[in-house]
PyMOL Python script that loads the backbone (N, CA, C, O; Angstrom):
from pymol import cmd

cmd.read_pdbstr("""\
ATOM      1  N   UNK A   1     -11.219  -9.401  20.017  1.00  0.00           N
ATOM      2  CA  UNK A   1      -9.996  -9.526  19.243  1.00  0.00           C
ATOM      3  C   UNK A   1      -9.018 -10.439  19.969  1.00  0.00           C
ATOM      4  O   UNK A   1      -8.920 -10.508  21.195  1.00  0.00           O
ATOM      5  N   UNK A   2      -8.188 -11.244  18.944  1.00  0.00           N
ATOM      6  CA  UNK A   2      -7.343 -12.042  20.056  1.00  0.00           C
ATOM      7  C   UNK A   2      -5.815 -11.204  19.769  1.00  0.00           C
ATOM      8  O   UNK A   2      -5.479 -10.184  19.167  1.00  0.00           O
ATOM      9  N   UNK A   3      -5.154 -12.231  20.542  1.00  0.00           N
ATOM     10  CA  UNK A   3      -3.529 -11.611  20.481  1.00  0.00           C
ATOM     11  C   UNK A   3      -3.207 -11.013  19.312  1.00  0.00           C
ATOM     12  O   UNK A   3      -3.014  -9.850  18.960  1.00  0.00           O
ATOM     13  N   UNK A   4      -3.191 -12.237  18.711  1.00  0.00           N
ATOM     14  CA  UNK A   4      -2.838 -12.658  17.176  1.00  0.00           C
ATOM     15  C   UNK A   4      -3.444 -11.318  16.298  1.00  0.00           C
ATOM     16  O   UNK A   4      -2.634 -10.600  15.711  1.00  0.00           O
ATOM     17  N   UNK A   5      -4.259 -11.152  16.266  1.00  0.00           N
ATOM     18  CA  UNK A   5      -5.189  -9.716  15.500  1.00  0.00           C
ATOM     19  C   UNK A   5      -4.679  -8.454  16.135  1.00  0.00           C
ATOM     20  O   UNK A   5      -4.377  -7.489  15.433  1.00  0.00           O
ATOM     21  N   UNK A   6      -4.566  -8.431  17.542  1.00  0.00           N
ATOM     22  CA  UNK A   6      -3.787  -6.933  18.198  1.00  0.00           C
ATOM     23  C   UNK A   6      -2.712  -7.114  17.889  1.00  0.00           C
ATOM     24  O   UNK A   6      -2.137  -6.036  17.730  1.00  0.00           O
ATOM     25  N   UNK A   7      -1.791  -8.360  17.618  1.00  0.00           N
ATOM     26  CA  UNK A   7      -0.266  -7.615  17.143  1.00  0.00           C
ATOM     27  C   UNK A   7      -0.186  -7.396  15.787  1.00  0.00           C
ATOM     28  O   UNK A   7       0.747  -6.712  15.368  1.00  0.00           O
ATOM     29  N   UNK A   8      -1.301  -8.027  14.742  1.00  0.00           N
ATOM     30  CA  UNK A   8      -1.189  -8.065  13.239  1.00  0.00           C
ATOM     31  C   UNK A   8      -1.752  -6.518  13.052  1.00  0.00           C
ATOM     32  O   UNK A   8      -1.342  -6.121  11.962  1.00  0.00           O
ATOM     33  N   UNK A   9      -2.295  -5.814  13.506  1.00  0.00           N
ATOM     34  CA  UNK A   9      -2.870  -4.170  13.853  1.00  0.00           C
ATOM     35  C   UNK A   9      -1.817  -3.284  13.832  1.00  0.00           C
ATOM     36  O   UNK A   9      -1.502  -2.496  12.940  1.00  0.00           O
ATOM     37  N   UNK A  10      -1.233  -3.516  15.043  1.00  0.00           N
ATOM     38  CA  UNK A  10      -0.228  -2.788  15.493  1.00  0.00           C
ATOM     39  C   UNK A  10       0.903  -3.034  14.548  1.00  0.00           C
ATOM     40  O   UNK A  10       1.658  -2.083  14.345  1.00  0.00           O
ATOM     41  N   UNK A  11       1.106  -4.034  14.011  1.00  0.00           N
ATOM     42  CA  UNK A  11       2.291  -3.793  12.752  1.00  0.00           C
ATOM     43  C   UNK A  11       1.580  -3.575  11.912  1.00  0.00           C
ATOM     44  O   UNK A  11       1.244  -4.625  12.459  1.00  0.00           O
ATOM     45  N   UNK A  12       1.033  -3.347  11.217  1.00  0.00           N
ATOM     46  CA  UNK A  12       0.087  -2.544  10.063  1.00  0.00           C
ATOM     47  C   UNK A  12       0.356  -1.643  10.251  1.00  0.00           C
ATOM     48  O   UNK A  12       1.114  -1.103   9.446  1.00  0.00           O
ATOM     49  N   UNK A  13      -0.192  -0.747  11.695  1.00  0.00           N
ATOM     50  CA  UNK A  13       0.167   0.934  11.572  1.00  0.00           C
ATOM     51  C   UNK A  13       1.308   1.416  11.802  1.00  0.00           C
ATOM     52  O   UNK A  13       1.660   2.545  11.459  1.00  0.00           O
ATOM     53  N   UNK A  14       1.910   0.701  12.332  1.00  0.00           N
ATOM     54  CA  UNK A  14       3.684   0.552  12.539  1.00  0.00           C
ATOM     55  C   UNK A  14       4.405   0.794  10.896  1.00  0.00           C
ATOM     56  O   UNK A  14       5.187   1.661  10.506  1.00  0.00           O
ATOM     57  N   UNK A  15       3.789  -0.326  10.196  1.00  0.00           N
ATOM     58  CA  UNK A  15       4.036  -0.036   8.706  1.00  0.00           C
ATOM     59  C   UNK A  15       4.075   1.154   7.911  1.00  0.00           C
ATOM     60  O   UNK A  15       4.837   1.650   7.081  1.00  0.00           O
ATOM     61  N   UNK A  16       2.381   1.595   8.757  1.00  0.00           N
ATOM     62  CA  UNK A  16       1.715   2.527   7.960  1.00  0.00           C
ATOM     63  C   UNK A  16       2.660   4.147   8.045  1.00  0.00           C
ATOM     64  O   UNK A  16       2.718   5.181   7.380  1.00  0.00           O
ATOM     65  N   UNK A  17       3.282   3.596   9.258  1.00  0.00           N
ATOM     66  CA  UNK A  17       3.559   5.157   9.638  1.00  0.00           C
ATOM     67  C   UNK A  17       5.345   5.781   9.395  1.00  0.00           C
ATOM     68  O   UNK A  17       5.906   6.876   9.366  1.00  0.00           O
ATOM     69  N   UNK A  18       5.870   3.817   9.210  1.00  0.00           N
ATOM     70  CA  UNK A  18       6.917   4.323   8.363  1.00  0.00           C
ATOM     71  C   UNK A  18       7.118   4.650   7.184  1.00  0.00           C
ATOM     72  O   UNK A  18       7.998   5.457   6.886  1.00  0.00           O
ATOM     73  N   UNK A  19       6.233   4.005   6.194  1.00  0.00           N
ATOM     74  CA  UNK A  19       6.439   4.107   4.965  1.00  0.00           C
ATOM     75  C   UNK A  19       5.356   5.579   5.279  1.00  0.00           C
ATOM     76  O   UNK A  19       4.797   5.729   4.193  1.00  0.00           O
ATOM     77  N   UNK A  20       5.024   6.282   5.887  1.00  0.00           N
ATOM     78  CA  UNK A  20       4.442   8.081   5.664  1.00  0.00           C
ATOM     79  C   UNK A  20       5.871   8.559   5.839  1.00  0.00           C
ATOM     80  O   UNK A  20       6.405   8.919   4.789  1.00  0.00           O
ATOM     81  N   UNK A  21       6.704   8.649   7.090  1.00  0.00           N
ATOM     82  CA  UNK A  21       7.887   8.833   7.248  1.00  0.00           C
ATOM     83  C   UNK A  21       8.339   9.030   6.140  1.00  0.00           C
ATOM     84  O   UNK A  21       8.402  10.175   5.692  1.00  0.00           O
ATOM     85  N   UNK A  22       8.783   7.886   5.398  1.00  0.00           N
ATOM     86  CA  UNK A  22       9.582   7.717   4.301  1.00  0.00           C
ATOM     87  C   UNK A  22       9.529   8.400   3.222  1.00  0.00           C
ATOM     88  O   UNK A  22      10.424   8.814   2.486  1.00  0.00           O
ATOM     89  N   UNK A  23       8.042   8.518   3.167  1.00  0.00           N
ATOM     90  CA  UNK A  23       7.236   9.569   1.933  1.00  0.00           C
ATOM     91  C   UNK A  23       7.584  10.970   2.564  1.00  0.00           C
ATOM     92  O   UNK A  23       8.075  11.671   1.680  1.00  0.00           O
ATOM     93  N   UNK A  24       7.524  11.515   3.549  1.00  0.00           N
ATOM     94  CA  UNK A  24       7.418  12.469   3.449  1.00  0.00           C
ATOM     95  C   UNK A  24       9.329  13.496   3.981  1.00  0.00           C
ATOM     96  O   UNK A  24       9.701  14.668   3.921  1.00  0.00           O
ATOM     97  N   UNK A  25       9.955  12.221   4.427  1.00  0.00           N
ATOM     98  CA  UNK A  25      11.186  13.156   4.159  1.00  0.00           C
ATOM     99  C   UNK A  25      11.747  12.069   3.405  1.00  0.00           C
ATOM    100  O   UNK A  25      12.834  11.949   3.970  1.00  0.00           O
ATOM    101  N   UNK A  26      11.728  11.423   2.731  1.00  0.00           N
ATOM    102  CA  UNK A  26      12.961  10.488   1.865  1.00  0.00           C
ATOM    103  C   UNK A  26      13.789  10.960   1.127  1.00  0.00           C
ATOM    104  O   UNK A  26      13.233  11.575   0.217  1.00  0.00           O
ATOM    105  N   UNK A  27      15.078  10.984   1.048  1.00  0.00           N
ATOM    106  CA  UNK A  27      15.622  12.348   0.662  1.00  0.00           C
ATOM    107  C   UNK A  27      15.620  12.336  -1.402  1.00  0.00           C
ATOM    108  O   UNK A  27      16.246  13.207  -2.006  1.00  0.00           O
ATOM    109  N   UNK A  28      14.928  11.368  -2.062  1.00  0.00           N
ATOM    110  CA  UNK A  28      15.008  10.888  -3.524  1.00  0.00           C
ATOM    111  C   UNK A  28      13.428  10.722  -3.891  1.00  0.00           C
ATOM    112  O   UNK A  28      12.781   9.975  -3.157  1.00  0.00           O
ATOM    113  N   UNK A  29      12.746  11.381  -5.003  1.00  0.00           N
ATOM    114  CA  UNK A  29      11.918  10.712  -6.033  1.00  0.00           C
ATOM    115  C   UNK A  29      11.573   9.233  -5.699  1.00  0.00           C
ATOM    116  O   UNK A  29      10.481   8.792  -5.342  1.00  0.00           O
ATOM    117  N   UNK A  30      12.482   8.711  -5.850  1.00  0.00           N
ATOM    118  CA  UNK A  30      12.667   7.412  -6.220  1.00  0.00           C
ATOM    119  C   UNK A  30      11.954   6.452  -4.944  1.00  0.00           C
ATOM    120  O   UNK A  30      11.049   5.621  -4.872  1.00  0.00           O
ATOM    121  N   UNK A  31      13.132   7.223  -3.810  1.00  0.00           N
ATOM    122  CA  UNK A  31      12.275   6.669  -1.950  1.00  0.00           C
ATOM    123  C   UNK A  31      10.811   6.786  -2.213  1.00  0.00           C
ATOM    124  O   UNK A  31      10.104   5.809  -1.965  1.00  0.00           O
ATOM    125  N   UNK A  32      10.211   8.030  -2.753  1.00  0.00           N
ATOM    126  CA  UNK A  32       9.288   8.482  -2.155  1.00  0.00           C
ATOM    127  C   UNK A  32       8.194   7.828  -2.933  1.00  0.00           C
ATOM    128  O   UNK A  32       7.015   7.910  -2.589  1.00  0.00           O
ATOM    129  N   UNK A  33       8.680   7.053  -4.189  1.00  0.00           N
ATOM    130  CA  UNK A  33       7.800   6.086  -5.174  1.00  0.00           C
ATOM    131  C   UNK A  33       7.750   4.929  -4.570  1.00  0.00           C
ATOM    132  O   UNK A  33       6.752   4.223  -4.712  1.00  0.00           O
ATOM    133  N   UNK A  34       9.262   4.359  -3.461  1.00  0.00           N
ATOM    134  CA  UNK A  34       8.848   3.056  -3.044  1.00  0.00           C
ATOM    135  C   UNK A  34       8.418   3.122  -2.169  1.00  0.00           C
ATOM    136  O   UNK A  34       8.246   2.008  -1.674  1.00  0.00           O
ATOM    137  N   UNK A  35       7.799   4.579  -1.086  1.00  0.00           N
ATOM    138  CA  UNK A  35       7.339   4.426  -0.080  1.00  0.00           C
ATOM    139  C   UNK A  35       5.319   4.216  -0.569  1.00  0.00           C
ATOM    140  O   UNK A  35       4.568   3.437   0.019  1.00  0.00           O
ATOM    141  N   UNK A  36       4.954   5.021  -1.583  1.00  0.00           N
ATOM    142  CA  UNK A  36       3.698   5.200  -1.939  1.00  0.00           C
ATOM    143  C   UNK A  36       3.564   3.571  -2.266  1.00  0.00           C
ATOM    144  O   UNK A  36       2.726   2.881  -1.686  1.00  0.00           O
ATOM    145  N   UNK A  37       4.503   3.021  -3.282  1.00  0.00           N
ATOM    146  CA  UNK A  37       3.808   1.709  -3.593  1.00  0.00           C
ATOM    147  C   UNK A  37       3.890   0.952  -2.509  1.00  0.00           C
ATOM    148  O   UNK A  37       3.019   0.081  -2.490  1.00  0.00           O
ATOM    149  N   UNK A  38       4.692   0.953  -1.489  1.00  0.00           N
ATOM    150  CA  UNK A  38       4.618   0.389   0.237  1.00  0.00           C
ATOM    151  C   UNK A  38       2.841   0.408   1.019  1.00  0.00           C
ATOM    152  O   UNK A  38       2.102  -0.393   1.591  1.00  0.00           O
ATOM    153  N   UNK A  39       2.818   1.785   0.612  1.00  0.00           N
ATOM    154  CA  UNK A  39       1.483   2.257   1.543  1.00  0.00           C
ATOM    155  C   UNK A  39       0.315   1.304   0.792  1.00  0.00           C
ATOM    156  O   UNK A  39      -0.512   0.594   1.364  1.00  0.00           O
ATOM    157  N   UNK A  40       0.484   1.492  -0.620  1.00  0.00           N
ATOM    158  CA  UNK A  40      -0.213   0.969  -1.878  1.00  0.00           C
ATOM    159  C   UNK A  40      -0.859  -0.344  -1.131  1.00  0.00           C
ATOM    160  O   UNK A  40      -1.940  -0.577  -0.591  1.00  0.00           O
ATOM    161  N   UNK A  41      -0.072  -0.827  -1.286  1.00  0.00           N
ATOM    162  CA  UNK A  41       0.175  -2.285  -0.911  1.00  0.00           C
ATOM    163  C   UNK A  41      -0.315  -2.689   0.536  1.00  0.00           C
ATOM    164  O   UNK A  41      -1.146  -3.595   0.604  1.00  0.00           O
ATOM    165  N   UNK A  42       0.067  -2.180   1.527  1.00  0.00           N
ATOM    166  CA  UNK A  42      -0.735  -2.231   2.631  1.00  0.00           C
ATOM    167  C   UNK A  42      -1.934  -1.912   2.806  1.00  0.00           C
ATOM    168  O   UNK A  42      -2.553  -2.550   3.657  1.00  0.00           O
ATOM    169  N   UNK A  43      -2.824  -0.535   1.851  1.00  0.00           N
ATOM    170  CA  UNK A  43      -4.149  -0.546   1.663  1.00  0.00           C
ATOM    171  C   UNK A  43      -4.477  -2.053   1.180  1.00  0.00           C
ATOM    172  O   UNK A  43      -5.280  -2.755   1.794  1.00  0.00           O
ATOM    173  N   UNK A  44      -3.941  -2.393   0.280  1.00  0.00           N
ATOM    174  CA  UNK A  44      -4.709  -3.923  -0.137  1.00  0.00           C
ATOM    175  C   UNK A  44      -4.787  -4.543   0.625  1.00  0.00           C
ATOM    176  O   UNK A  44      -5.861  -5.076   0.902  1.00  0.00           O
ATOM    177  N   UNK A  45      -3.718  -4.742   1.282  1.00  0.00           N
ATOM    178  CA  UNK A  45      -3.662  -5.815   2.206  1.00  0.00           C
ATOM    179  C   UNK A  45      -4.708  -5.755   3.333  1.00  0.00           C
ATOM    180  O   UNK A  45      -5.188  -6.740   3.894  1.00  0.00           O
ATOM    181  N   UNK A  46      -5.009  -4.411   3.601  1.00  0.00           N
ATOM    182  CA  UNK A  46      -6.205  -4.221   4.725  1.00  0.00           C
ATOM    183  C   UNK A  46      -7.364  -4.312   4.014  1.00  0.00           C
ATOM    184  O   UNK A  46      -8.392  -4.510   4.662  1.00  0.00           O
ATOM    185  N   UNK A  47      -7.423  -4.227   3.009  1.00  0.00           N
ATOM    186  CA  UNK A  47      -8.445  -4.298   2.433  1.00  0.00           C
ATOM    187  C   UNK A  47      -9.113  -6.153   2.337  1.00  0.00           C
ATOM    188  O   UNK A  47     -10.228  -6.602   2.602  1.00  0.00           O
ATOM    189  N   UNK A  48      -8.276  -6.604   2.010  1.00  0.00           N
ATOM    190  CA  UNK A  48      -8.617  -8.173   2.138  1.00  0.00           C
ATOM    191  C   UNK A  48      -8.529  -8.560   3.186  1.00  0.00           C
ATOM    192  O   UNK A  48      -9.225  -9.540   3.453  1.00  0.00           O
ATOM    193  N   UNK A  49      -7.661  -7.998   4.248  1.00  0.00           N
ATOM    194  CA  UNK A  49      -8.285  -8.417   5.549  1.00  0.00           C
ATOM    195  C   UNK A  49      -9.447  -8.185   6.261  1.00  0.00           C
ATOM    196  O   UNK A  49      -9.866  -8.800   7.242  1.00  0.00           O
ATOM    197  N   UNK A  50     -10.132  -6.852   5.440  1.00  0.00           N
ATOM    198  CA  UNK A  50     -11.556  -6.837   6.063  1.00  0.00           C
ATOM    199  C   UNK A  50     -12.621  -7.549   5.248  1.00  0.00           C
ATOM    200  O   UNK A  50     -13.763  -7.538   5.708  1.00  0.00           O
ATOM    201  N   UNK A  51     -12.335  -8.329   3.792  1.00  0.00           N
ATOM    202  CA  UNK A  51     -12.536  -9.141   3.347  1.00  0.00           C
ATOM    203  C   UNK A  51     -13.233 -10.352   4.083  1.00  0.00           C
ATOM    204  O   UNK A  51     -14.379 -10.732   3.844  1.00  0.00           O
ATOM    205  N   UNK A  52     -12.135 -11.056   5.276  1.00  0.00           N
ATOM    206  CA  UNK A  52     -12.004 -12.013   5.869  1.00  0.00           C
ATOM    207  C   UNK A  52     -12.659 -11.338   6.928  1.00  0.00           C
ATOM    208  O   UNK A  52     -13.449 -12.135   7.433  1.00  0.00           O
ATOM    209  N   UNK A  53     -12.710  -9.948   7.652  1.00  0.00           N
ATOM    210  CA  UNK A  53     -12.991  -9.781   9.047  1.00  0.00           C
ATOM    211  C   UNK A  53     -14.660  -9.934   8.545  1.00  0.00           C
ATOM    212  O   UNK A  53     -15.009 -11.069   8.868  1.00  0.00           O
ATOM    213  N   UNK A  54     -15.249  -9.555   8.201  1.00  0.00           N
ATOM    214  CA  UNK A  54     -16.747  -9.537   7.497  1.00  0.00           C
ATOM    215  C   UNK A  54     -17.240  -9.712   6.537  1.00  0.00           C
ATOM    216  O   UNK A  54     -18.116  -9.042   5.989  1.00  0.00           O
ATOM    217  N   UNK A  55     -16.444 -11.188   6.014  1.00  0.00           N
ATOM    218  CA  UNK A  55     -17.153 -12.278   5.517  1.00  0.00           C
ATOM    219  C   UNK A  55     -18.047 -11.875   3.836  1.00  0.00           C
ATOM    220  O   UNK A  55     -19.090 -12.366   3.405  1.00  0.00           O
ATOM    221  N   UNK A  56     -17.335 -11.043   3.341  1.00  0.00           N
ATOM    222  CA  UNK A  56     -17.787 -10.656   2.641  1.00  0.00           C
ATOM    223  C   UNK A  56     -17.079 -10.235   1.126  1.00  0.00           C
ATOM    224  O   UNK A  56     -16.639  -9.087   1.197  1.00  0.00           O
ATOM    225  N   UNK A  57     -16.920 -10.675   0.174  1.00  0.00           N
ATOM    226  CA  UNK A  57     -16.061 -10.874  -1.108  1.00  0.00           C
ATOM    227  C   UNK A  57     -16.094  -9.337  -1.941  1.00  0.00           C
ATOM    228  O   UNK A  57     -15.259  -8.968  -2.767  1.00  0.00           O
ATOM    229  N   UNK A  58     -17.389  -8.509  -1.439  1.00  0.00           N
ATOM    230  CA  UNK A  58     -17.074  -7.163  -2.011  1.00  0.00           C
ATOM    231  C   UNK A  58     -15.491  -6.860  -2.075  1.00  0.00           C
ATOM    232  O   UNK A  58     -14.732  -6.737  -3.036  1.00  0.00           O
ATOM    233  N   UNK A  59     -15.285  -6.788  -0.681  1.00  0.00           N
ATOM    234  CA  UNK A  59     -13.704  -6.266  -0.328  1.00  0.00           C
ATOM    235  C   UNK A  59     -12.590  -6.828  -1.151  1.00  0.00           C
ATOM    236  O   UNK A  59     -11.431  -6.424  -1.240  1.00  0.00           O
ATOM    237  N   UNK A  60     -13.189  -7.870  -1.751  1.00  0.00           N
ATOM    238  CA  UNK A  60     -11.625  -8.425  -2.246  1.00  0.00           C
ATOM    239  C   UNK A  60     -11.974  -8.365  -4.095  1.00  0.00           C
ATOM    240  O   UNK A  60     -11.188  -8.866  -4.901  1.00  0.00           O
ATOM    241  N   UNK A  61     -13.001  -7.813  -4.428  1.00  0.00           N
ATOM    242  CA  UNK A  61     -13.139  -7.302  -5.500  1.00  0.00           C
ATOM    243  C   UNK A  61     -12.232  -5.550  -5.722  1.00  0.00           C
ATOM    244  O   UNK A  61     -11.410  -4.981  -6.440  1.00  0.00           O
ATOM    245  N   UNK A  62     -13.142  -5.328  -4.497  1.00  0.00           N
ATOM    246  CA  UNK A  62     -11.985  -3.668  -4.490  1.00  0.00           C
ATOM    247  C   UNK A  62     -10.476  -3.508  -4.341  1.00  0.00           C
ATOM    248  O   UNK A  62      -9.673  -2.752  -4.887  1.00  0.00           O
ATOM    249  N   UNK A  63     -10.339  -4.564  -3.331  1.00  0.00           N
ATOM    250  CA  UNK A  63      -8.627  -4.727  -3.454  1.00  0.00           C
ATOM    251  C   UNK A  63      -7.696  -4.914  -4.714  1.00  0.00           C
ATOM    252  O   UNK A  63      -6.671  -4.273  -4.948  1.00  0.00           O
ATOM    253  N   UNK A  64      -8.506  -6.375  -5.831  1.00  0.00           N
ATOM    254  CA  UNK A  64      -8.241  -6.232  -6.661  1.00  0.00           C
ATOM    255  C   UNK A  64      -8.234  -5.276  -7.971  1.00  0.00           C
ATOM    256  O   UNK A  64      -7.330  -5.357  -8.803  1.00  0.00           O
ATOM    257  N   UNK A  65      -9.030  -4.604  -8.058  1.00  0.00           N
ATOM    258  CA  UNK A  65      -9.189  -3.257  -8.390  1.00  0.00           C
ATOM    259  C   UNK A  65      -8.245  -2.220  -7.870  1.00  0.00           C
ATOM    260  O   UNK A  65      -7.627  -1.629  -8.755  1.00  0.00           O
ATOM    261  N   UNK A  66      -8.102  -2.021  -7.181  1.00  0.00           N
ATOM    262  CA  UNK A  66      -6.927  -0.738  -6.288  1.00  0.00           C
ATOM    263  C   UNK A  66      -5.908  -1.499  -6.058  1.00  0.00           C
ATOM    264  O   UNK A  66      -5.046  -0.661  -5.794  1.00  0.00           O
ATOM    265  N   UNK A  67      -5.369  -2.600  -5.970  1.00  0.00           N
ATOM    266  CA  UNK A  67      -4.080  -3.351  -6.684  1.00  0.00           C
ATOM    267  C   UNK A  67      -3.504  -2.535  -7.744  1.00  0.00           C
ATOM    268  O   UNK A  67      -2.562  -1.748  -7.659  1.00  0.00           O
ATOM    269  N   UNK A  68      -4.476  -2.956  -9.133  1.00  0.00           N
ATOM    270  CA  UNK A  68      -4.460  -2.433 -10.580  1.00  0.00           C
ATOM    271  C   UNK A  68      -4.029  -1.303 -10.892  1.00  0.00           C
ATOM    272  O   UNK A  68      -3.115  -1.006 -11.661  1.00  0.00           O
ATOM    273  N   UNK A  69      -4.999  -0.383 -10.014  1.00  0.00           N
ATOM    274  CA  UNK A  69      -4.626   0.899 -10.400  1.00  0.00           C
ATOM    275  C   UNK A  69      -3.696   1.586  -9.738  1.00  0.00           C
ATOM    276  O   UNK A  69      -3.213   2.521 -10.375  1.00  0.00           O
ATOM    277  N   UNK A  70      -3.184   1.368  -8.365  1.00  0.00           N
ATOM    278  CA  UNK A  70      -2.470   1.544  -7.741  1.00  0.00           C
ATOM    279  C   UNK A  70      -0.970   1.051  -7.950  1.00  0.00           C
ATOM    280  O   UNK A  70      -0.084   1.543  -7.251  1.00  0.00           O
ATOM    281  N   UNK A  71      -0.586  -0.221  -9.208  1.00  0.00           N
ATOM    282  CA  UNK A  71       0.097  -0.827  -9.664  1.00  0.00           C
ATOM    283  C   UNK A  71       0.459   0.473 -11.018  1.00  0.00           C
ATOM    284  O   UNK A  71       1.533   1.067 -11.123  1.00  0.00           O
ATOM    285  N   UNK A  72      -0.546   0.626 -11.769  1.00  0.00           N
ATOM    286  CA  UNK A  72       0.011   1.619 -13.127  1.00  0.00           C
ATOM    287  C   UNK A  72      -0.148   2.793 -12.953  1.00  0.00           C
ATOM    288  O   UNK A  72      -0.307   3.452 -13.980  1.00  0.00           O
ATOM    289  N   UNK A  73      -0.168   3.334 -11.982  1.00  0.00           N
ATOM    290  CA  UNK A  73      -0.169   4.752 -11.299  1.00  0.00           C
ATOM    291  C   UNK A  73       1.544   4.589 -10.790  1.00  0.00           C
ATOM    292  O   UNK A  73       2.236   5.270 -11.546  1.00  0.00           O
ATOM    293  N   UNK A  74       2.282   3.960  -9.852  1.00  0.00           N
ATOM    294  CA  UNK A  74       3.307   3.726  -9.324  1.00  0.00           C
ATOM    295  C   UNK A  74       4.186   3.756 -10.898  1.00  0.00           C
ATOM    296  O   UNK A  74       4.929   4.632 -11.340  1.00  0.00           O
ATOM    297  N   UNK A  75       3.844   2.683 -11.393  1.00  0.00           N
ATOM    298  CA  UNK A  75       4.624   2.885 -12.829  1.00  0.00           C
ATOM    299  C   UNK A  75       4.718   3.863 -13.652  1.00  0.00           C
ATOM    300  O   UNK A  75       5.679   3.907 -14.420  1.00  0.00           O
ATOM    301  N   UNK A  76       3.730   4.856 -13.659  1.00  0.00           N
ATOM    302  CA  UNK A  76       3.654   5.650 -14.342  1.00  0.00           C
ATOM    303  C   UNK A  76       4.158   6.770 -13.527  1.00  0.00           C
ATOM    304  O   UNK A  76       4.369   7.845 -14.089  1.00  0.00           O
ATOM    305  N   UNK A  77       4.406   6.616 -12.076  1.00  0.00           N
ATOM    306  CA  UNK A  77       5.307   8.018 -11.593  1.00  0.00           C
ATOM    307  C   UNK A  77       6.813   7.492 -11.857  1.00  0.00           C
ATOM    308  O   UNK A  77       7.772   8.262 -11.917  1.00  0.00           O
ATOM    309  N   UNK A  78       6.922   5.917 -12.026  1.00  0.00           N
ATOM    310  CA  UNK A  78       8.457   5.726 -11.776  1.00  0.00           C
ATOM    311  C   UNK A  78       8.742   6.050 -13.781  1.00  0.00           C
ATOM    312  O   UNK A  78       9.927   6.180 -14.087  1.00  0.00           O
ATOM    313  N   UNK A  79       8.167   6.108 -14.430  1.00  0.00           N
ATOM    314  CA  UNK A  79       8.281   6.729 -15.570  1.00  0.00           C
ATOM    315  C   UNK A  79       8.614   7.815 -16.104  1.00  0.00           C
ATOM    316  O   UNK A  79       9.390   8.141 -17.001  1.00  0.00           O
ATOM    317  N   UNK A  80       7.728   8.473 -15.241  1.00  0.00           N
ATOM    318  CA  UNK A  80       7.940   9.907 -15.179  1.00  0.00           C
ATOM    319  C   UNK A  80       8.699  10.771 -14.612  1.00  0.00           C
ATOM    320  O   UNK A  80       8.683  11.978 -14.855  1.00  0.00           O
ATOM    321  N   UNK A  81       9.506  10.135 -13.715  1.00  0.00           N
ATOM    322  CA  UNK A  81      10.904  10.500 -13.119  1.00  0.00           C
ATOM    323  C   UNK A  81      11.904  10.346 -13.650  1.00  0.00           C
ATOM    324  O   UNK A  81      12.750  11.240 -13.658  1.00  0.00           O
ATOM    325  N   UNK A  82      12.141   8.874 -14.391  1.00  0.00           N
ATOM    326  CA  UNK A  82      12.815   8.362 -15.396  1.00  0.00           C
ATOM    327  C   UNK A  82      13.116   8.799 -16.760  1.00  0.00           C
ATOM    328  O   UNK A  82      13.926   8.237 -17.498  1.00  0.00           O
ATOM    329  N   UNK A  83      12.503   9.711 -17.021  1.00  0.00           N
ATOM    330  CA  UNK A  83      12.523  10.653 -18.259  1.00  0.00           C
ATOM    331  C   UNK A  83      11.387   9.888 -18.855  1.00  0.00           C
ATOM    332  O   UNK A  83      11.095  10.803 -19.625  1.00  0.00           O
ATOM    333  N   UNK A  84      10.480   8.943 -19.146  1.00  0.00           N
ATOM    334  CA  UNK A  84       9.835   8.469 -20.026  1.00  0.00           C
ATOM    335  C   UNK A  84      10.550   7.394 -20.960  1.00  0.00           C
ATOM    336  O   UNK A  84       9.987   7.003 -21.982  1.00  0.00           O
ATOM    337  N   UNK A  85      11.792   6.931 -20.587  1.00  0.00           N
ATOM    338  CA  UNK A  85      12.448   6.182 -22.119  1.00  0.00           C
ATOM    339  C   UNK A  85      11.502   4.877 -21.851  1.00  0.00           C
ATOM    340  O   UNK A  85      11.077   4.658 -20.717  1.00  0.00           O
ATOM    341  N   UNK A  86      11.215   4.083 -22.872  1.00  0.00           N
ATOM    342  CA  UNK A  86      11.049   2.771 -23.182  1.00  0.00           C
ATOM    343  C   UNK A  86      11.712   1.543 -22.252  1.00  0.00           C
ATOM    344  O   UNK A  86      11.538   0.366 -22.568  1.00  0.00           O
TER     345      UNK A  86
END
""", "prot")
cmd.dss("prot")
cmd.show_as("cartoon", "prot")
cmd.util.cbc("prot")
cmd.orient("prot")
């Protein structure tokens, strides 16, 4: 591994562990929707980086996939907090 990859790691889980933080005392619904679509989002992002680490396009089929659903799942909790209006 070079530098460059041990510090891009270490802020990943740095990420990872605020946006859990955030989720798990945020004092609003609302925090705790932008912390999940935070985490959301960083699964992808690791996900296409192992894409690139092993050369291999499966990974970035699944990312795009768990993007998707991970995209109208988020919407559909920020909906559902929201009362449901239009």
């Amino acid at each position: 591994m070079t530098i460059l990859e041990i510090i891009a790691t270490v802020l990943m889980v740095l990420a990872v562990l605020l946006g859990l933080l955030r989720m798990l005392i945020g004092p609003s619904a609302p925090d705790r929707i932008v912390a999940a679509d935070t985490l959301a989002m960083i699964a992808t992002i690791v996900l296409t980086g192992f894409a690139v680490w092993f050369e291999s396009e499966f990974y970035l089929d699944v990312a795009l996939i768990y993007a998707t659903l991970s995209f109208v799942g988020i919407v559909a909790l920020a909906r559902a907090i929201e009362g449901g209006r239009a």
